[in-house]
C-alpha positions in Angstrom: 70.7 -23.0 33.8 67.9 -22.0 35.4 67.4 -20.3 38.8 65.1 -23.0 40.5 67.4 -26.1 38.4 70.2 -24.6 40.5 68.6 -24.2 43.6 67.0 -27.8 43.3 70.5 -29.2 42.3 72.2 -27.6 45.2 69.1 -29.0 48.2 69.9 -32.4 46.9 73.8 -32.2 47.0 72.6 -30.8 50.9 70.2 -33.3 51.4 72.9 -36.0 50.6 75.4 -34.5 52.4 73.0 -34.1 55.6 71.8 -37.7 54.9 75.6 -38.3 54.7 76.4 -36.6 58.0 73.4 -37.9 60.2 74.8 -41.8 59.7 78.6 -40.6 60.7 77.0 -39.0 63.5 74.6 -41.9 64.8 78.5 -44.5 64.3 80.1 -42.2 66.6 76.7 -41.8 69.2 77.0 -45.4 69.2 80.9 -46.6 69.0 82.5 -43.5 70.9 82.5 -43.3 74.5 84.2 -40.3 74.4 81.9 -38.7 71.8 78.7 -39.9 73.8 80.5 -37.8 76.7 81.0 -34.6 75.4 77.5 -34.7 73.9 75.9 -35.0 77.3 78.0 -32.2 78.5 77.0 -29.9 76.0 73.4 -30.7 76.1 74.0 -29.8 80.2 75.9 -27.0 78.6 72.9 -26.0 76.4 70.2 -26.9 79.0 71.8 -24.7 81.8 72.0 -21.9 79.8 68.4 -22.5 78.4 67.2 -21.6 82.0 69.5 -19.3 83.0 67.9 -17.2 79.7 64.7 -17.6 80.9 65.3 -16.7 84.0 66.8 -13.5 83.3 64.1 -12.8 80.9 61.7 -13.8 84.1 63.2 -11.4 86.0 63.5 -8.8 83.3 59.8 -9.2 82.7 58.9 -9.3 86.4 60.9 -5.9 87.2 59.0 -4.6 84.0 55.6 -5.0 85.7 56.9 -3.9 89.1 57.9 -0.1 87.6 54.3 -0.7 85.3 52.5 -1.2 88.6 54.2 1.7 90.4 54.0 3.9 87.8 50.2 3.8 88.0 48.7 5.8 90.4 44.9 5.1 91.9 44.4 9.1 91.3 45.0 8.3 87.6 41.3 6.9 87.6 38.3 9.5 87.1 34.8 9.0 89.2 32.1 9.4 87.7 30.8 6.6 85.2 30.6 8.3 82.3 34.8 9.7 83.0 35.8 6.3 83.2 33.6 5.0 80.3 35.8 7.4 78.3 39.3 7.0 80.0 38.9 3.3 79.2 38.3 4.1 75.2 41.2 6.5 75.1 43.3 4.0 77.1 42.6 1.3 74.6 43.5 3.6 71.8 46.9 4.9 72.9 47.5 1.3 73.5 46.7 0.1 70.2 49.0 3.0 68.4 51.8 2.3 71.1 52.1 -1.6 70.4 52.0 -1.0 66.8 55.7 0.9 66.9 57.2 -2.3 67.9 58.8 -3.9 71.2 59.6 -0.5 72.2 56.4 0.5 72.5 55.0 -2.5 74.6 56.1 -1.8 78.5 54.0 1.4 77.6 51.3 -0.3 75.8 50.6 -2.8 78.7 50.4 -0.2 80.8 47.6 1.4 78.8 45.6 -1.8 78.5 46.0 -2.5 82.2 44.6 1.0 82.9 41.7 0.7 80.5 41.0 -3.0 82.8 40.9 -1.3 85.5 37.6 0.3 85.1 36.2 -1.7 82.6 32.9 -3.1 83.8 33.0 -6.5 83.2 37.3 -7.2 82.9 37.1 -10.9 83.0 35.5 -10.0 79.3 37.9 -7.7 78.1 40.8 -10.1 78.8 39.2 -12.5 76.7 39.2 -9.5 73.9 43.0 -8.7 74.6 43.8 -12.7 74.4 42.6 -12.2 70.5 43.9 -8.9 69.6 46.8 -7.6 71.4 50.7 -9.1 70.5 51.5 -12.3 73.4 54.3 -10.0 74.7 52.1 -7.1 75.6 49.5 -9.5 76.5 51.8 -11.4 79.4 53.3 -7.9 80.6 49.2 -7.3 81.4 48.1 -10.2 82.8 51.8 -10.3 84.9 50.1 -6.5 86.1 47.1 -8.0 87.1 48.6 -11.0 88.7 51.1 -9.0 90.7 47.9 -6.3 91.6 45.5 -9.3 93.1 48.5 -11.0 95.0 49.5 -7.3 97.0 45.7 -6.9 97.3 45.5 -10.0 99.1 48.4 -10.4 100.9 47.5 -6.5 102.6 43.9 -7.4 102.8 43.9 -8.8 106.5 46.1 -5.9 107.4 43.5 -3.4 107.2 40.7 -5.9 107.8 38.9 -5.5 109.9 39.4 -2.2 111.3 41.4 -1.7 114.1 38.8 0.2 116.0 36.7 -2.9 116.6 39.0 -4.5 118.5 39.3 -8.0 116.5 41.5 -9.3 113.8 41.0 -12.1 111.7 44.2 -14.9 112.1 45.5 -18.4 110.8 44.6 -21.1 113.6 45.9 -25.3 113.1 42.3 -27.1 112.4 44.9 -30.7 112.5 46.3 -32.6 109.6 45.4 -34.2 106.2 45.4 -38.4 105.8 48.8 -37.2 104.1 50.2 -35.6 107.0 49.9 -31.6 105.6 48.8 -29.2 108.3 45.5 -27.8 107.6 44.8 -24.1 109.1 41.4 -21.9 109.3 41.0 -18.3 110.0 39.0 -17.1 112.9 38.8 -13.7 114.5 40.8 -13.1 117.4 40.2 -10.4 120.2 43.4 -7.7 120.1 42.4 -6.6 123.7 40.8 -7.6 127.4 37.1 -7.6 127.8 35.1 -8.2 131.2 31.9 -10.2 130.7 28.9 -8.3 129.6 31.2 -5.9 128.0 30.5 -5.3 124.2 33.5 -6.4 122.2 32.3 -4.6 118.8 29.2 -3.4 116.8 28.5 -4.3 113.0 26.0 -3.2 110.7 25.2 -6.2 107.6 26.2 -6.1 104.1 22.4 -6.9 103.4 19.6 -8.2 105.8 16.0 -9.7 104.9 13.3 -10.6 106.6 11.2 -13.6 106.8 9.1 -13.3 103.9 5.6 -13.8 106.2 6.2 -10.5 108.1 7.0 -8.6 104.6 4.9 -5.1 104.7 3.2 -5.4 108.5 5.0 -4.2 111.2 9.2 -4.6 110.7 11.2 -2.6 108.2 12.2 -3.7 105.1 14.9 -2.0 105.4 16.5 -2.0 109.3 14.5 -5.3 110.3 13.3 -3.0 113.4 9.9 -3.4 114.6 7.3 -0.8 114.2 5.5 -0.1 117.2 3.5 2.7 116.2 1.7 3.0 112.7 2.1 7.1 113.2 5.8 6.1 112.8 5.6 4.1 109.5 6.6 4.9 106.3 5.4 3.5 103.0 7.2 3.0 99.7 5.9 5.7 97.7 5.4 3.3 94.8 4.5 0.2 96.1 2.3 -2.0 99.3 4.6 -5.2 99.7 6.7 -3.1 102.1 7.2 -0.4 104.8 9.9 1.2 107.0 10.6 2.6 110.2 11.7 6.1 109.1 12.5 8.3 106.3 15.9 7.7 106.5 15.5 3.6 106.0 13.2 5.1 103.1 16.2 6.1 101.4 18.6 4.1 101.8 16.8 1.3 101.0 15.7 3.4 98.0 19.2 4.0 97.5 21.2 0.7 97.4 18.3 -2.0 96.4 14.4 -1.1 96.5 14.4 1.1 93.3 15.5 -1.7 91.4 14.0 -4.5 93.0 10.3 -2.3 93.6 7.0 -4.0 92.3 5.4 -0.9 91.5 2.3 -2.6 92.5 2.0 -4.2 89.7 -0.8 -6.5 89.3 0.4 -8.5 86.3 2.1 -11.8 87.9 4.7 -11.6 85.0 6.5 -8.7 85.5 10.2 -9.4 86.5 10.1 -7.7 90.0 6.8 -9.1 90.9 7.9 -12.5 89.6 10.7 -12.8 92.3 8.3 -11.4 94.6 5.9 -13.7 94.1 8.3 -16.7 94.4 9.9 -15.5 97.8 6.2 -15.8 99.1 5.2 -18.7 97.6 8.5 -20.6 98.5 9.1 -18.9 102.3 12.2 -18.6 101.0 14.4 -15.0 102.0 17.8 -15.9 100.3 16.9 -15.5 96.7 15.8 -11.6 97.7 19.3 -11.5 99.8 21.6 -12.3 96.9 19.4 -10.0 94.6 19.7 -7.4 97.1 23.5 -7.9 97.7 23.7 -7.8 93.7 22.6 -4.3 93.4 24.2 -3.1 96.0 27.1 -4.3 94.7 26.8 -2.3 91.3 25.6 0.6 93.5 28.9 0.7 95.2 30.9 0.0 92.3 29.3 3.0 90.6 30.1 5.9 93.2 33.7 4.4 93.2 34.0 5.8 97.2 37.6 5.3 96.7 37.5 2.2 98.8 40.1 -0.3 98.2 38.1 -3.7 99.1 34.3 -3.7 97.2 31.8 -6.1 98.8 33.0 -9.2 96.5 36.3 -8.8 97.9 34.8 -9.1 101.3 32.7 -12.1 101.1 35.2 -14.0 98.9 37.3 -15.0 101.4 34.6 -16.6 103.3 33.9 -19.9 103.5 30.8 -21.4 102.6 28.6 -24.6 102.1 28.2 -26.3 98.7 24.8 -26.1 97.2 24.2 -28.4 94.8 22.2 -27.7 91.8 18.2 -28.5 91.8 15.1 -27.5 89.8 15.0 -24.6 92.8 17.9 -23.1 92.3 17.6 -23.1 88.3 14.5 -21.0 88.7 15.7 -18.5 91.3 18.5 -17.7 89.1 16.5 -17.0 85.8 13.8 -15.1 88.3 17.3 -13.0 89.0 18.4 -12.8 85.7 15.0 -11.0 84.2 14.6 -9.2 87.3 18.0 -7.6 87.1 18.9 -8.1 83.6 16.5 -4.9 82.2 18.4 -2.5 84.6 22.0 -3.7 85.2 24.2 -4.4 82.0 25.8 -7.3 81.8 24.3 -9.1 84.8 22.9 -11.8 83.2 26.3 -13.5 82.3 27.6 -12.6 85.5 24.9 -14.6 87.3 25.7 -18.1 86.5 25.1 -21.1 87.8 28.9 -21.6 90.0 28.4 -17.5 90.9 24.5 -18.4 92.3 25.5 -21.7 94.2 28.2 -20.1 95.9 26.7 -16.6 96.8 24.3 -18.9 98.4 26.3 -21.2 100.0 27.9 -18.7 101.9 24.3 -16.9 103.1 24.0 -20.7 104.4 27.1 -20.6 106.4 27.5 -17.1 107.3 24.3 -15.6 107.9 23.0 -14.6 111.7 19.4 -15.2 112.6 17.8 -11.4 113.3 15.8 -10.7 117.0 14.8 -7.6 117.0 11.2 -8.4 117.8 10.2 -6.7 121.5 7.8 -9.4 122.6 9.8 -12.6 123.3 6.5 -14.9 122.9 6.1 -13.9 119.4 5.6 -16.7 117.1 7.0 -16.3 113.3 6.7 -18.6 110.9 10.2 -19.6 110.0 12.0 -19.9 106.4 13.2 -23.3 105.7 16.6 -21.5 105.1 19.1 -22.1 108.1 21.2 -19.2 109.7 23.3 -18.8 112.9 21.3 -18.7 116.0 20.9 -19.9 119.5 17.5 -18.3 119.6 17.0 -16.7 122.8 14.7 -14.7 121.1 12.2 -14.3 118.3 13.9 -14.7 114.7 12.3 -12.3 112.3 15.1 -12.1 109.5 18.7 -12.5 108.8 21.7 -11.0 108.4 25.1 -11.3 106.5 27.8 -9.4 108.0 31.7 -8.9 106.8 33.7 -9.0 110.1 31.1 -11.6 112.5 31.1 -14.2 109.7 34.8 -15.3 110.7 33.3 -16.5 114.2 33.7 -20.1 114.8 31.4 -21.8 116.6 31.8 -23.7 120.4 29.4 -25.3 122.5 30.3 -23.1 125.2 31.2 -19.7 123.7 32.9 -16.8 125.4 30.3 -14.4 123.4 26.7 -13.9 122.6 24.9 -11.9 119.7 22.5 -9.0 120.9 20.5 -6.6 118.6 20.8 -3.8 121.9 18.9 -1.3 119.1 16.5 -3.7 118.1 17.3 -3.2 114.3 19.8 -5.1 112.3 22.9 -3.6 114.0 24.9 -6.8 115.7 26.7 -6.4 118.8 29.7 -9.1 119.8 29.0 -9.2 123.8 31.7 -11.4 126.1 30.3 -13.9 128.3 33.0 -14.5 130.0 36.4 -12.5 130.8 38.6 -12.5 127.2 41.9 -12.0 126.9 43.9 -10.1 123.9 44.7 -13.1 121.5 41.9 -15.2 122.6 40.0 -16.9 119.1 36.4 -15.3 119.9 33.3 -18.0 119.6 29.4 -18.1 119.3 26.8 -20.7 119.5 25.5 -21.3 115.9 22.7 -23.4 117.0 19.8 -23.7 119.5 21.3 -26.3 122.6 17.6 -26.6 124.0 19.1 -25.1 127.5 21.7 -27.9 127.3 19.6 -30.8 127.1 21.3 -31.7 123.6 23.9 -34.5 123.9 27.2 -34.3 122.4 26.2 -36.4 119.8 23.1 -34.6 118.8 24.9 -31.5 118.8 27.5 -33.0 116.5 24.6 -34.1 114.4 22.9 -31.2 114.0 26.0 -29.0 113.5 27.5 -31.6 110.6 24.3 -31.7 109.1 24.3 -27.7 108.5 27.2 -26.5 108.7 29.1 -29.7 107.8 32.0 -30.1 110.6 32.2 -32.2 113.5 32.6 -29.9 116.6 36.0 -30.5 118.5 35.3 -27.8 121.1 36.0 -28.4 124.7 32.7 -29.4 125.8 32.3 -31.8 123.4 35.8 -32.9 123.8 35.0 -33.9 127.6 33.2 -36.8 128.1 29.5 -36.7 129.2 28.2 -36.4 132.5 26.2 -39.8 131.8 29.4 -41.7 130.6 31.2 -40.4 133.5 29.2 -41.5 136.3 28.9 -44.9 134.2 32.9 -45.2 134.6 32.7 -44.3 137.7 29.6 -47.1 139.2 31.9 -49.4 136.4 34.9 -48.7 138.3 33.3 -49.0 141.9 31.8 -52.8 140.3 35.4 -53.7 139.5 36.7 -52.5 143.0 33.8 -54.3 145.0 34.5 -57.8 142.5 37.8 -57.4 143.3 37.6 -57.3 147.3 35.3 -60.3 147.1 37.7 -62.4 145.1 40.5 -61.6 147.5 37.9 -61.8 150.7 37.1 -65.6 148.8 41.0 -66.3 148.3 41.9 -64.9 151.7 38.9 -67.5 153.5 40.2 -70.2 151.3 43.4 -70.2 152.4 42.4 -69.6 156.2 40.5 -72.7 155.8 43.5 -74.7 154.4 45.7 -73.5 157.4 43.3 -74.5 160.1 42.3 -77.8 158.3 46.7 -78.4 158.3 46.8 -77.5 162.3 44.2 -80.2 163.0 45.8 -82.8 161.1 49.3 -82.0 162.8 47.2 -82.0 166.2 45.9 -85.6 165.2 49.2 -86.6 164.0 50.6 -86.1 167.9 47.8 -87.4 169.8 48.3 -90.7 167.8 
């Protein structure tokens, strides 16, 4: 007979003797107690030791990217761009040969490809690429390595943040309960020592400042926000008009971390990228479209000295909260007027600008940024952006400012500090205004109170409809001054009805009793 008659003779003979077995199987499922028993027990049996394999194997896998992760050492990494441009290719190679040996080769293989992630430019992309290309058991050793890495970052983040030398850390506070009953907490900053009044609690230079766009290239620096009081002392862009600085060394920096890539070049053709956002900033009075594009390039500037810093400037402002900016025709334009402005000089920043990235970038300037003073007459009038920022304006506003530690201020009504700019450039100084003790939350006023003529209510008005909270602070916790003496004059009316009614009550019944004595009197004299 033939191979395949065989083979076709002996499946049926199977398949009659499975069909066979499967109806004896389902009788005794159905007539045997004892049978439908010990099933159950061994599908325990079988389910039991289902987990207890996968936890093991857990485990296994989850020790396996503990020794990848200590193995790897942050000296391992070169500096320069170009090192690391190569470090990542020969990382990906020796990862490729090791994963094709086999499973022995992958614990050394992830390790590779989790190197070569770590200074890859844009990894969110080359995860996507490993997804595709690398076996699942390498890839989950990998992204179990970059889980584990993100969770000790954050967990050790707010033990080195902020530094200990500014005298504040940042802590979990109770903000009350969900409908459901779960707590909800917050994190403000928290004073780690005693301060008198008037004593400064800590200094703090922005991430990035701007100013408003109508004093652009007169008489405050682009760079420091400072004003310039004599033109001697100016400095000019050396390739553009649309903005000057107080010194050489704002010059530079600026240079340095933005203006170089964000420079009109006094260009007079409207279309060119740079100009283009310029333009609009002007046109629109608007000063957070330049801040993001500014905090954008710093960004890459940073990320390209690789200073050896653990926490880069996203890590800082991620944790921050921020107000939700819904998308409009506005915002759709300032992120493509971003996108050809930066897109010729950074790599890869056009699909890292989108639309979720833009609205929250923005949404935290919204909620976090301070208004700037640093303007030496008090009378001066500016023409304000229709972009809101923290302030209780005691001064002149001529800019804003977005800073890492000051953002985790809350506000109060009646706050133990106050903002100063005691150098009259962008440099923010935390000043008590009142004694503090060590563990105190530390507060500031994030709007103007009109020298306290703003009721509760309109304060709680104005603060939910920026900043989206309903203030619980002590003040406006205590009831007002108007509503008190109301109670009170209400309280005095009840008193004063009351002693009437029993002065009415008390007549009434002094009339009954002298009314009864002359009718006994009567009753004996007849």
């Amino acid at each position: 007979m033939k191979t395949s008659t065989i083979v076709a003779a002996t499946v049926g003979t199977l398949a009659v003797a499975t069909v066979g077995y499967a109806i004896y199987f389902d009788q005794k499922r159905r007539n045997d107690p004892e049978f439908r028993r010990k099933l159950k027990k061994e599908k325990k049996r079988a389910m039991k030791q289902q987990k207890e394999e996968e936890k093991k194997k857990t485990t296994q896998t989850t020790q396996t990217v503990e020794e990848a992760l200590a193995s790897i050492k942050e000296d391992d990494f070169p500096a320069s761009m170009e090192e690391r441009e190569k470090f990542c290719m020969d990382q990906l190679s020796a990862g490729e040969a090791l994963f094709t040996r086999g499973p022995e080769g992958y614990d050394m293989a992830a390790i590779c490809f989790y190197k070569a992630l770590k200074v890859y430019p844009a990894p969110a992309e080359l995860v996507m690429v490993y997804q595709k290309t690398i076996p699942p058991e390498v890839f989950t050793l990998v992204m179990g390595m970059l889980s584990m890495d993100v969770h000790k970052k954050q967990e050790k983040y707010y033990t080195v943040f902020p530094p200990k030398e500014m005298n504040v850390k940042v802590d979990e506070l109770p903000e009350g309960v969900t409908a459901e009953g779960q707590s909800v907490v917050r994190r403000g900053l928290i004073a780690t020592k005693d301060f008198a009044a008037g004593e400064t609690i800590y200094s703090e230079t922005p991430i990035i400042s701007s100013l408003e766009p109508s004093l652009e290239g007169k008489e405050f620096c682009h760079y420091c926000l400072k004003q310039i009081v004599e033109d001697e002392s100016k400095v000019n862009c050396p390739t553009c008009t649309k903005v000057v600085f107080c010194s050489a060394s704002c010059e530079k920096s600026a240079t340095t971390e933005f203006h170089a890539v964000l420079c009109t070049k006094d260009s007079e053709d409207a279309s060119t990228p740079e100009r283009s956002l310029y333009d609009y900033t002007k046109e629109t009075n608007s000063k957070y479209p330049e801040m993001i594009a500014k905090f954008l390039v710093r960004m890459v500037h940073e990320e390209t000295l690789n200073s050896g810093e653990e926490y880069n400037l996203f890590d800082h402002i991620e944790r921050l909260r921020f107000l939700e900016v819904r998308p409009s025709a506005a915002e759709e334009k300032e992120i493509e007027l971003l996108k050809v402005a930066l897109g010729s000089k950074i790599p890869g920043i056009e699909e890292f600008i989108n639309e979720e990235r833009y609205l929250t970038l923005k949404g935290k300037l919204l909620y976090n940024a301070f208004g700037v003073s640093t303007s030496l007459n008090a009378d001066r009038s500016v023409e304000p952006s229709p972009e809101q920022y923290r302030s209780e304006r005691g001064a002149p506003v001529v800019g804003a400012g977005f800073y890492r530690v000051t953002s985790y201020m809350s506000h109060s009504c009646e706050p133990n500090t106050k903002i100063a700019y005691q150098d009259h450039n962008n440099n923010l100084a935390v000043v008590a205004t009142k004694a503090v003790k060590a563990g105190e939350e530390l507060h500031v006023g994030f709007i103007d109170q009109k020298n306290g003529e703003l009721s509760t209510e309109q304060r709680r008005q104005e603060l939910f409809q920026h900043y989206r909270f309903k203030c619980m602070c002590p003040r406006c916790e205590a009831p007002e001054p108007v509503a008190v003496a109301a109670a009170v004059v209400a309280e005095a009316a009840d008193v004063a009805e009351a002693a009437v009614e029993a002065a009415v009550e008390a007549a009434v019944e002094v009339e009954a009793e002298a009314k009864a004595e002359v009718e006994a009197v009567e009753e004996v004299t007849a």
